[in-house]
C-alpha positions as CSV (number, residue, x, y, z in Angstrom):
1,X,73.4,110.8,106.8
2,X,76.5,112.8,106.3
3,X,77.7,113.8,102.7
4,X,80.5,112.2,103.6
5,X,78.8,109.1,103.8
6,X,76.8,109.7,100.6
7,X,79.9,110.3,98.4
8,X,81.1,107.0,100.3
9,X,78.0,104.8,99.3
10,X,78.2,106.1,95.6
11,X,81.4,105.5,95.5
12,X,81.3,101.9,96.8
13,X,78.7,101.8,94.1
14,X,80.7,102.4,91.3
15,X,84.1,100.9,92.1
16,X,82.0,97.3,92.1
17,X,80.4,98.5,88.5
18,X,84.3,99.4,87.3
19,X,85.7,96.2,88.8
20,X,83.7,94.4,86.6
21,X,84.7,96.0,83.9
22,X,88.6,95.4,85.3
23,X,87.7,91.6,85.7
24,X,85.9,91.6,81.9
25,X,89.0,93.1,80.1
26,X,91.8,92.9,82.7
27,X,94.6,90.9,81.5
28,X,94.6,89.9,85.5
29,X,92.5,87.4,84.8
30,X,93.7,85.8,81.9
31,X,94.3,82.7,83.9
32,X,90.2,82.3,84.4
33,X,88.2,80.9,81.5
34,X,86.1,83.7,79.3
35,X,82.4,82.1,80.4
36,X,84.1,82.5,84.6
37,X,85.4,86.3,84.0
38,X,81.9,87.2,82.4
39,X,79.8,85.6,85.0
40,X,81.3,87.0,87.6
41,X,81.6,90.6,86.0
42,X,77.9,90.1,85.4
43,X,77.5,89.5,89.1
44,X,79.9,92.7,90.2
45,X,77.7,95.1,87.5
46,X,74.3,93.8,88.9
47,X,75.4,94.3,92.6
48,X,76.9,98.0,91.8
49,X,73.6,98.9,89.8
50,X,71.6,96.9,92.6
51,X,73.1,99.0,95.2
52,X,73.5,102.2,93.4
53,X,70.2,102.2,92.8
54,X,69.3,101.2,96.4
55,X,71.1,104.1,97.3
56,X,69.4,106.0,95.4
57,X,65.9,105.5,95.8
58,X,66.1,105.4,99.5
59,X,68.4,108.9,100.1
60,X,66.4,111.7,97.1
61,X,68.0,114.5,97.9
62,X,67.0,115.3,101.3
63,X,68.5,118.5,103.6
64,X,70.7,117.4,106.2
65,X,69.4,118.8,109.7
């Protein structure tokens, strides 16, 4: 994979983990209920860990060829 494509994927990663946060405390989404803006910021943290961590785990550092 290119480092391109790395920085891409851990990027990805972490806008999902900061829109979560943007949903949480965004005044956005003021019009949503409190229990509907934590649920789904719940969801967007667990996906950006979930495939941070994916990432991860299945591209340690190897050399590019």
């Amino acid at each position: 994979m290119s480092k391109a494509g790395k920085i891409l994927g851990i990027a990805v990663s972490v806008a999902f983990i900061f829109l979560g946060f943007y949903v949480l405390f965004g005044a956005r989404f003021s019009y949503l209920t409190k229990q509907i803006r934590v649920i789904f910021a719940i969801f967007l943290f667990l996906y950006g860990a979930w495939k941070l961590t994916r990432y991860v785990l299945k591209n340690p550092n190897k050399d590019e060829e």
